[in-house]
C-alpha angles and dihedrals in degrees: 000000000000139000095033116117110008090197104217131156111255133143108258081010096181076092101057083035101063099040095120112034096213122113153159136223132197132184113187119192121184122222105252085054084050125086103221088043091255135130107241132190139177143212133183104182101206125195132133082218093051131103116208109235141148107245118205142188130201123190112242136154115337122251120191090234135023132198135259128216127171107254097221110034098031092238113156106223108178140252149337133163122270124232124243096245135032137175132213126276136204116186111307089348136065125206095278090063095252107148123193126185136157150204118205113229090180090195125166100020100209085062087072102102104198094186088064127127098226146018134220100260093058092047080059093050100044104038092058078053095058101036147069095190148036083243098057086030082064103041086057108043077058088055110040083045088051103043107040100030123264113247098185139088118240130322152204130210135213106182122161129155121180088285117043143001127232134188109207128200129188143152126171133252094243134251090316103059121034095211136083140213115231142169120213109189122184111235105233121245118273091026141110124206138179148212129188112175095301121104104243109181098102105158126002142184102271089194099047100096092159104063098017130045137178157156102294089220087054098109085029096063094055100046081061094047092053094233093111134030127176135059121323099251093064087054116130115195096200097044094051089040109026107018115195125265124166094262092056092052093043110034097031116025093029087078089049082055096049092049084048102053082043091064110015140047134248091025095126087075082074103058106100084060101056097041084057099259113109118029094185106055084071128180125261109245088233133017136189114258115227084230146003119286128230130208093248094053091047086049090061101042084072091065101069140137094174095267111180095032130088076249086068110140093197100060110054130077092274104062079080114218108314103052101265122178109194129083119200116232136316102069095206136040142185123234119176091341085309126128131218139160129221105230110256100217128193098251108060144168098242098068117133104181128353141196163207114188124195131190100195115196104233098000133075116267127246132214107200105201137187131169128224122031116342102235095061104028122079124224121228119202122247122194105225100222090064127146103209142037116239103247092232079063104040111125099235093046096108126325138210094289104031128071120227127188090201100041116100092212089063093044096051094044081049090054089035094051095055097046096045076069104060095014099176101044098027096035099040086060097044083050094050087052086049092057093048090054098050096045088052095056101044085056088049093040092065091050089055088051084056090056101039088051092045090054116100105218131032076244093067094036102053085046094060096038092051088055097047086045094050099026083067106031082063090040086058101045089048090052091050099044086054086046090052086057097040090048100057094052094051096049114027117141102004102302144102137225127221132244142204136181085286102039140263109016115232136196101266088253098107090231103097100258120151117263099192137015133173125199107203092187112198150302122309081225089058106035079062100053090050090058093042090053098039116358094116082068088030100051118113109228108211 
């Protein structure tokens, strides 16, 4: 998302860096490092201002132009031409299982062009629009940026289809030129790769063009600009363009790191660099996983607050008294002159919608999509050739400022909300019913391959595929909105209730009266901390 690291050059720069606390994160995984031999990519679309819903578009007569209007702020913009043909979307993928997300990098501030005709989010929407592959997905992003003006700061790119996998970087040339540079590179097969709100393209085969494009001014501009100066094969497209600051190691590239010691080894020789530390030990931009990922891992990468590591959100003072791992905004505070940051993890409570997408060789793809932070919130899988929207997704269906009872956003921020206050008894069970969920649907999801496979036309198909998709988006907001209720009369006040083999255990006395309760308290950690501050005041005299 935009607006999180403007990644300018100042001295002690985590201040200039955190300014704005929105971001983005985006996991890619080819097809020979999957398990199921598909490219996979996530999102997580994070904004306190944003409301998790499931966008669609569906062909219809054709206009000569169509409007633009700035995804995130709602500003209409104007106009641009539409194209002859058009295919369906759902969300970040179209029905040819193209997906398309994004992380912002912001990077050099006077490259942000406002005068522009469209923004990065609408070049998302509309190119999947436009195009069947990453190729042609590329080749227009280029164009539409180049033709109508680009108003937004820098960019990158996630962009798969059932073939290939592509990381795309781009920034524009600022209010006096309407076009941008930019660099695309295919992932190689058998590799993952990450982005998190830092531009990672440094150098690049100039001669690959098979496997790396690019604007052919791209080194150019910044000769003139003075931010580069050598031959083009040293040229390094985040230094010119997004040069490192601590923020943007720490609070960016230290969640590509995390993906990438998940899944890969050696990654812990890293770690100076993505706690900010170390600019030059810098990350590769794709590793080799030890072994092939399933959906349901990458799903849970994305659920990290960097446990396991000296990052770990659950261990230090601030976690509170029942292990949280999460620290509202700001991300940085002063104490005695002195500066320090908040980690910004992967997983995170602004989250308006996340997502797995998969582009699935001989099969139709599937965006498995949730709302609200990603650790405590379950995906449900989409076809992407599906006909209709799930009412609990519909855009329309509640907003930021309005509450509604059939809207998943506002279930999953009710279930969120709850756990974020007793993190390590209420959000280890949320979590265990996530994981259930989940499981379930990848099993169901291969017998509705069965039966799309087995259909004889894409009319059939799409109509089985729709059923399955909405039949279990409701089935799971009905499920949440009975554990939000469940929840809160296990749990209230601190308590919690016991259960046998037929529910809440009462008294005997036939009046609903809890038999049994149990009050955990809180964290030895914490419980120390308490008597260190204040047990003078706090000491029982005997």
């Amino acid at each position: 998302m935009k607006r999180f690291f403007k990644l300018v050059a100042l001295v002690g720069a985590f201040v200039g860096s955190v300014q704005m606390a929105d971001a983005c994160t985006n996991f890619i995984v080819t097809r020979g490092a999957s398990a199921d031999g598909s490219n996979m990519v996530t999102y997580a679309a994070d904004s306190h201002g944003l409301y998790g819903s499931l966008y669609s578009y569906v062909p219809g007569a054709f206009t000569a132009m169509m409007d633009v209007t700035e995804w995130d702020t709602g500003r209409y913009i104007g106009q641009i031409a539409q194209a002859q043909i058009t295919y369906r979307t759902l969300g970040n993928s179209n029905e040819h299982s193209l997906f398309i997300t994004e992380t912002t990098f912001g990077g050099r501030p006077e490259l942000e062009n406002p005068n522009g005709g469209i923004d990065y989010g609408s070049l998302i929407y509309i190119t999947l629009q436009r195009a069947k592959t990453a190729r042609e997905a590329i080749n227009i992003i280029v164009e539409l940026a180049n033709t109508y003006g680009y108003c937004s700061s820098g960019e990158s790119f996630s962009i798969i289809d059932q073939n290939e996998a592509w990381i795309m970087e781009l920034i524009g040339k600022g209010p006096d030129q309407k076009g941008i540079v930019w660099v695309a590179l295919r992932i190689p097969d058998g590799y993952v790769s990450a982005h998190a709100n830092q531009a990672r393209i440094t150098t690049f085969p100039w001669k690959d063009k098979e496997n790396c494009l690019y604007a052919k001014d791209v080194a150019k501009f910044a000769r003139e600009k003075g931010w580069f100066t050598g031959k083009d094969a040293d040229f390094s497209f985040a230094d010119a363009y997004a040069p490192l600051d601590f923020g943007a190691m720490r609070g960016c590239e230290a969640r590509v790191w995390a993906f990438f010691r998940t899944v890969a080894a050696d990654m812990d020789q890293y770690e100076d660099y993505a706690m900010g530390h170390n600019p030059n030990n810098r990350m590769p931009l794709w590793v080799k996983p030890t072994e092939k990922i399933t959906v349901k891992t990458l799903m849970d990468c994305m659920r990290d607050h960097y446990e396991g590591t000296k990052m770990d959100m659950t261990t230090d003072i601030g976690a509170g008294g029942e292990e949280c791992p999460y620290r509202w905004r700001p991300m940085y505070f002063t104490v005695d002159g002195v500066e320090y940051c908040n980690e910004r993890a992967t997983a995170t409570q602004q989250t308006g919608f996340w997502l797995v997408g998969q582009a699935r060789p001989e099969k139709v793809g599937i965006l498995w999509f949730g709302t609200d932070d990603a650790a405590t919130s379950p995906l449900t899988p989409i076809y992407v050739n599906s006909t209709e929207v799930p009412e609990c997704l519909r855009e329309g269906n509640g907003s930021m400022l309005e509450y509604s009872d059939t809207a998943m956003f506002w279930v999953t921020n009710r279930i969120a909300q709850f756990a974020y206050l007793r993190y390590n008894i209420i959000g280890k069970h949320v979590r265990s019913e996530v994981d259930k969920w989940e499981n379930e649907m990848i099993a169901r999801v291969a017998d509705v391959d069965a039966q799309i496979a087995a259909a004889e036309c894409g009319c059939e198909k799409a109509k089985i595929a729709t059923e399955f998709s909405v039949a279990q988006a409701q089935t799971l907001f009905e499920k949440w909105d009975n554990l939000d209720k469940y929840l809160m009369v296990k749990y209230i006040d601190g308590n919690v209730k016991g259960e046998d083999a037929n529910g809440f255990i009462d008294n005997g006395n036939g009046k609903d009266i809890p038999g049994k309760i149990e009050q955990p308290g809180y964290t030895e950690r914490w419980k120390r901390a308490v008597a260190a501050d204040k047990g003078d005041i706090l000491k029982v005299v005997k």
